[in-house]
Backbone bond lengths (Angstrom), bond angles and torsions (degrees), N, CA, C in turn:
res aa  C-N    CA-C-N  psi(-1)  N-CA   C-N-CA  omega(-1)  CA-C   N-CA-C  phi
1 X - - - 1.449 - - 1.526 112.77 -
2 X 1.723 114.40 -42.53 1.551 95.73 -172.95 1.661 107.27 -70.61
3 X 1.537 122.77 -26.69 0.995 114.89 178.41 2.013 130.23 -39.33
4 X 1.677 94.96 -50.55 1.057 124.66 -177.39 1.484 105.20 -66.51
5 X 0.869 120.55 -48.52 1.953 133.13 -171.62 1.739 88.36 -52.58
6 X 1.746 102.36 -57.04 1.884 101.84 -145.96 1.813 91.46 -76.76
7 X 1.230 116.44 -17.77 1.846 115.56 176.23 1.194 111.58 -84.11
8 X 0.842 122.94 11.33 1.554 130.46 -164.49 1.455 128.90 22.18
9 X 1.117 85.14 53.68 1.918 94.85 -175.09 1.167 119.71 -100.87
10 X 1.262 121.20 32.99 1.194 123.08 -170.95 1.306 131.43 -104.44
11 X 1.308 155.49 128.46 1.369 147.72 -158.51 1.269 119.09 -151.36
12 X 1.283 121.85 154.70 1.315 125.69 170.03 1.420 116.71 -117.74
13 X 1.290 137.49 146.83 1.295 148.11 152.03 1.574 119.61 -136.62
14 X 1.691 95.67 135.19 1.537 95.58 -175.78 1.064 109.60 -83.43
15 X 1.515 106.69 168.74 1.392 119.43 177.89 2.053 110.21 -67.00
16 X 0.791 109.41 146.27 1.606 98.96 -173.22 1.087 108.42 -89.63
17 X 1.748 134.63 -28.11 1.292 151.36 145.92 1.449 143.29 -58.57
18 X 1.567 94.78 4.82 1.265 114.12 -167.14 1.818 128.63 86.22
19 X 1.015 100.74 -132.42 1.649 102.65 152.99 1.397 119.88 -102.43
20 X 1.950 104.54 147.83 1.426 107.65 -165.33 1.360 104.41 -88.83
21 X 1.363 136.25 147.82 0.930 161.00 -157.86 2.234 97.63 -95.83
22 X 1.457 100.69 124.28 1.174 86.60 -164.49 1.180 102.55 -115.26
23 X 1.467 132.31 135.51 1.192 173.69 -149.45 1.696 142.07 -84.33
24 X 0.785 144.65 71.40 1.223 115.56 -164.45 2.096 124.48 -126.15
25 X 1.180 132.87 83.57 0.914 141.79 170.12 1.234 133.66 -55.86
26 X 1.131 118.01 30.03 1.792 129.23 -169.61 1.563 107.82 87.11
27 X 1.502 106.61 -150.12 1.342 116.64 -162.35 1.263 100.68 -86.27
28 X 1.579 120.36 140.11 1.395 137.35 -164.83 1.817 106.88 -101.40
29 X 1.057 133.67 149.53 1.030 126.01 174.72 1.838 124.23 -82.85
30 X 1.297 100.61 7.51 1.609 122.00 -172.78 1.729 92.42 -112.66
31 X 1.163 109.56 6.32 1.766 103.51 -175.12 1.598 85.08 -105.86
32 X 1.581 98.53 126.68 1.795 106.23 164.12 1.609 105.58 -96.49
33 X 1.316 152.46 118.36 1.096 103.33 158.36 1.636 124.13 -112.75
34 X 1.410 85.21 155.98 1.829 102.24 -162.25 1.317 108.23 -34.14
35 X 1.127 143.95 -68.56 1.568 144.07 -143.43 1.745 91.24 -82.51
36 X 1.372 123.22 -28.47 1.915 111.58 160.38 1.460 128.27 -54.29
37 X 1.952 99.50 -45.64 1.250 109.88 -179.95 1.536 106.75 -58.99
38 X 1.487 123.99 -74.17 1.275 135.91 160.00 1.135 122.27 -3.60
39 X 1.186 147.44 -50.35 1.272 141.04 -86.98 1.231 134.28 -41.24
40 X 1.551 113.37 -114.60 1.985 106.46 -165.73 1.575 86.54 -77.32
41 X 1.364 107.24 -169.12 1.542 135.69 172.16 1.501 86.60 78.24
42 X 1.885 86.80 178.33 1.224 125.10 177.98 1.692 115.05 -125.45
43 X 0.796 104.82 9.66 1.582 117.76 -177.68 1.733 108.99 -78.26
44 X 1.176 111.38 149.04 1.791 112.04 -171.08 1.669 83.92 -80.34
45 X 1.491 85.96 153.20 1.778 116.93 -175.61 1.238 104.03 -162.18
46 X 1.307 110.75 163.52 1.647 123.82 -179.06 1.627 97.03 -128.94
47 X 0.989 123.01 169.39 1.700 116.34 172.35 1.714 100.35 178.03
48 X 1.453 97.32 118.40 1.622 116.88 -178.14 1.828 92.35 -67.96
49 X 1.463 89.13 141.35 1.631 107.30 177.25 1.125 112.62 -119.86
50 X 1.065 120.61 142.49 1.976 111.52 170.05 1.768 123.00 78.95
51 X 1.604 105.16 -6.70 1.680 108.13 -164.80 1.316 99.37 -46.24
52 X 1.164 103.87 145.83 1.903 113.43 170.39 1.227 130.52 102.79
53 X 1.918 94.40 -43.18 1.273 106.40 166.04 1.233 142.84 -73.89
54 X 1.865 113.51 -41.89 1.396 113.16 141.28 1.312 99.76 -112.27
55 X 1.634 98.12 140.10 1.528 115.60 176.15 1.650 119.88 -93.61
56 X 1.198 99.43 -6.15 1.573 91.93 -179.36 1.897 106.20 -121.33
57 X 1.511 113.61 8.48 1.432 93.23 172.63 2.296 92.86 -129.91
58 X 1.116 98.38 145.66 1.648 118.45 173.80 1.157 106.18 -83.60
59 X 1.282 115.48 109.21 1.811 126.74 170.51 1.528 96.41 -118.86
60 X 1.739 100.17 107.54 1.096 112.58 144.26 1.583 169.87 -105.73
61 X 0.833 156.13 14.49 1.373 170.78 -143.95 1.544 124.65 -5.56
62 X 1.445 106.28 116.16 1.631 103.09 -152.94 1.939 112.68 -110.54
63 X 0.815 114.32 116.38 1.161 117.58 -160.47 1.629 112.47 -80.35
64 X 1.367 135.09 67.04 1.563 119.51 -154.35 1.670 123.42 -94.08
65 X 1.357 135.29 75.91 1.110 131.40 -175.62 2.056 111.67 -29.56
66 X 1.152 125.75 145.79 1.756 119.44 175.22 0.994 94.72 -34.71
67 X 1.363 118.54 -177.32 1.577 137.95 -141.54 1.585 118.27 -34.89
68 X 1.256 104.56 43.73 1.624 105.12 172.99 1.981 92.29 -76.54
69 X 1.413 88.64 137.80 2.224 121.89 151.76 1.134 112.68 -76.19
70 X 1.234 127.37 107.64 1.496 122.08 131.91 1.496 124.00 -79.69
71 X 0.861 131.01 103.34 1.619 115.49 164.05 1.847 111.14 -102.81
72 X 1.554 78.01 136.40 1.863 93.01 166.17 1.506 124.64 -142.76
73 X 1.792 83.63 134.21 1.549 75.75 -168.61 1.470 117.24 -108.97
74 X 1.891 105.44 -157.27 1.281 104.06 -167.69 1.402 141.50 -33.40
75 X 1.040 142.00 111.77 1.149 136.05 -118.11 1.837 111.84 -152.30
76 X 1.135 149.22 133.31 1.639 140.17 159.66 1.457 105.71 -76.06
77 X 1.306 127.67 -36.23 1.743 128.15 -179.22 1.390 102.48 -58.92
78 X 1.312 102.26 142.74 1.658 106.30 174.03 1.503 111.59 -109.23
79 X 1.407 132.69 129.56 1.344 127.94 -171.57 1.490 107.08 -94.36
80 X 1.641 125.41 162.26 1.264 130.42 118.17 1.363 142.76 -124.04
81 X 1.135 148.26 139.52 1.237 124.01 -155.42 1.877 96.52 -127.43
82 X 1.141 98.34 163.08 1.334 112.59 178.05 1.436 113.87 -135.84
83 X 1.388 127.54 138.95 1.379 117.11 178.70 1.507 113.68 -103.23
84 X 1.461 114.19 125.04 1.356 111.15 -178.50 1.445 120.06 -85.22
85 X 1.029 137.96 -18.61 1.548 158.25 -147.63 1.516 112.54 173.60
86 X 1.234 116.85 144.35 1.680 123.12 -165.39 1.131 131.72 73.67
87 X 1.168 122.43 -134.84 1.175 157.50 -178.17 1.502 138.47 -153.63
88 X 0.938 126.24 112.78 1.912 135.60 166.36 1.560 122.35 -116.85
89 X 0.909 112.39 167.73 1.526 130.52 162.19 1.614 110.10 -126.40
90 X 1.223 88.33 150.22 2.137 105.70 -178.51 1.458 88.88 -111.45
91 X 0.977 131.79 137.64 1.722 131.30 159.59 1.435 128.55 -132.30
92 X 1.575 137.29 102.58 1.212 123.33 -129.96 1.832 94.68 -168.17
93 X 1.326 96.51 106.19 2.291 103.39 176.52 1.827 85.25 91.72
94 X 1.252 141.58 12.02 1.763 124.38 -163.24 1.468 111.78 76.01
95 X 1.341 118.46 6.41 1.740 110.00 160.49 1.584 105.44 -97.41
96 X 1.045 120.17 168.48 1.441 137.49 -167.78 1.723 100.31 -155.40
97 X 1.596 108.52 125.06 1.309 109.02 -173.21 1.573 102.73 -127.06
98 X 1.376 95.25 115.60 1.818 99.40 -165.55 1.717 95.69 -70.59
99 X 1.590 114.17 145.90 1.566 104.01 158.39 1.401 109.74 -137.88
100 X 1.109 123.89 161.75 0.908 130.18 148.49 1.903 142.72 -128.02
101 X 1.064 136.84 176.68 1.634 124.01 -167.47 1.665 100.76 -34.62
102 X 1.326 105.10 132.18 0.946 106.93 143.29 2.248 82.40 118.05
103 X 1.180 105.93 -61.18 1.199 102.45 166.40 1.405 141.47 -37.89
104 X 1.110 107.36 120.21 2.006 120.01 178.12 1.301 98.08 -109.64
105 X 1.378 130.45 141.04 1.302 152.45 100.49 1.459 124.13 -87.18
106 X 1.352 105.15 167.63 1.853 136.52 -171.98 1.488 93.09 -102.80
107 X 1.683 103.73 157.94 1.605 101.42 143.55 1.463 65.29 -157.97
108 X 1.843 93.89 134.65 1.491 109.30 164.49 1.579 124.50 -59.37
109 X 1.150 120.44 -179.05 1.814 123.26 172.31 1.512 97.34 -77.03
110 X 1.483 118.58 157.76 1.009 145.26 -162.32 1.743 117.60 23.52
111 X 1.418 115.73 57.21 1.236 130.81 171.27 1.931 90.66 -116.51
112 X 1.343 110.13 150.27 1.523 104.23 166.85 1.630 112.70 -128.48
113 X 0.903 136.20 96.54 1.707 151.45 168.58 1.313 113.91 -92.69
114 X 1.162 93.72 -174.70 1.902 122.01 -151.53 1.296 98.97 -140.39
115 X 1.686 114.50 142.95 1.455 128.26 177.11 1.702 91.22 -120.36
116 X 1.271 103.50 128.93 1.417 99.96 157.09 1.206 107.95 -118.88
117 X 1.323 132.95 144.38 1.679 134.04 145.97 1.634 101.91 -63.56
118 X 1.278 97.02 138.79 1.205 93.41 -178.18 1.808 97.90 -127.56
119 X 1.159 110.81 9.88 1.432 126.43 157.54 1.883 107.02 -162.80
120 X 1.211 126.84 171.32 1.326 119.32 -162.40 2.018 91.78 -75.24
121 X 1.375 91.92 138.36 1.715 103.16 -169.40 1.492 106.16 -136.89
122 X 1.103 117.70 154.24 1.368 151.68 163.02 1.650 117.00 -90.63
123 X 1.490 123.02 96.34 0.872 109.60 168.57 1.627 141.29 -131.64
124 X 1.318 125.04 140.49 1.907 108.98 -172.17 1.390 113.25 -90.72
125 X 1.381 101.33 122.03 1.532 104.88 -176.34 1.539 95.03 -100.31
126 X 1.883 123.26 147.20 1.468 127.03 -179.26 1.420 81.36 -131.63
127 X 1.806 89.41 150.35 1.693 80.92 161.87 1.572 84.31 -168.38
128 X 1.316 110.02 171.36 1.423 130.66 -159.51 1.574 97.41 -97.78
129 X 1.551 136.82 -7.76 1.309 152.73 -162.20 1.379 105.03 -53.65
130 X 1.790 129.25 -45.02 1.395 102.94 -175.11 1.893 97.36 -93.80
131 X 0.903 146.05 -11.58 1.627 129.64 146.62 1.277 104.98 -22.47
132 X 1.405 108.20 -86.10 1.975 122.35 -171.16 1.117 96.82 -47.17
133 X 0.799 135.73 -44.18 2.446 128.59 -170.78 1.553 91.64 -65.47
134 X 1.592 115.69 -35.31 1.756 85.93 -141.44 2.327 80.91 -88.27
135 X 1.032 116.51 -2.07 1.085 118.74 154.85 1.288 156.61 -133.94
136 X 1.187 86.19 55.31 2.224 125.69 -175.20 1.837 107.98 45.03
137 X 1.493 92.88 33.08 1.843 81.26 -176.58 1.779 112.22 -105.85
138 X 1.995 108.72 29.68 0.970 98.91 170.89 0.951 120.71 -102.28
139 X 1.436 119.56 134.87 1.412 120.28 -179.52 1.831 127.93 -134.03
140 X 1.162 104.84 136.60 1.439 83.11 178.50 1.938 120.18 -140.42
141 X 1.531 115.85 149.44 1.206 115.69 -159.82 1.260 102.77 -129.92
C-alpha cells in the first residue's frame, strides 16, 4: 500500500450496481486451505502460498507449535499477520498485542518484533517483500 499511495496509482470506481451480492458455489480455486498447505505434523514451518500468482505481495502461512519465538528484525518489508487458528502475540517497542482467530495486525517496515504462539497457531503472514526485491529496496539492519 505505501508503495501505491507514494506512485500515485491509486483509484476508485464504484460499483455501478451498487453493492455486489456475494456468492458462494463451493470450493474456489483461490481458497488454499491451511492444514493442506501445511501438511501433517506439528512441527513449526513456514510455506509460501500463492507464488506466481501475485508477484508483488508474500503470502505466507506460519505454522507455530505453543510457545514457539519468531523474531524479526529490522527490516524495509512491511508485515501483517492474521491468525487463523489459536493464539499468538506480536510484541514490538515493550507492547505486546494479544490475537486471536480472526485478528490482523500491522508492524510497519523497519520496526523489529516477535510472534509468539501462545498456544499452537496458524498464522498468515503478508508482506510487501517481493515488490522491494523486484526493486533492490530490501534492506535489513
Amino acid at each position: 500500500m505505501p508503495f501505491v499511495q507514494h506512485s500515485e496509482a491509486m483509484f476508485f470506481e464504484p460499483n455501478p450496481a451498487g453493492f455486489e451480492t456475494v456468492t458462494s458455489n463451493g470450493p474456489s480455486p483461490y481458497r488454499i486451505p491451511a492444514r493442506e498447505a501445511l501438511g501433517a505434523g506439528t512441527d513449526a514451518k513456514v510455506v509460501e502460498i500463492a507464488k506466481g500468482i501475485m508477484p508483488t505481495i508474500g503470502l505466507h502461512l506460519l505454522r507455530l507449535p505453543a510457545a514457539t519465538v519468531r523474531d524479526v528484525g529490522r527490516t524495509t518489508v512491511n508485515h501483517l499477520y492474521s491468525v487463523i487458528s489459536g493464539r499468538a502475540s506480536v510484541s514490538m517497542e515493550g507492547v505486546t498485542e494479544r490475537l486471536a482467530v480472526g485478528d490482523v495486525i500491522t508492524v510497519p517496515c523497519w520496526h523489529p518484533h516477535t510472534i509468539t504462539a501462545d498456544e499452537n497457531a496458524i498464522v498468515l503472514q503478508v508482506t510487501d517483500e517481493p515488490l522491494l526485491a523486484k526493486v533492490g529496496l530490501v534492506k535489513t539492519g
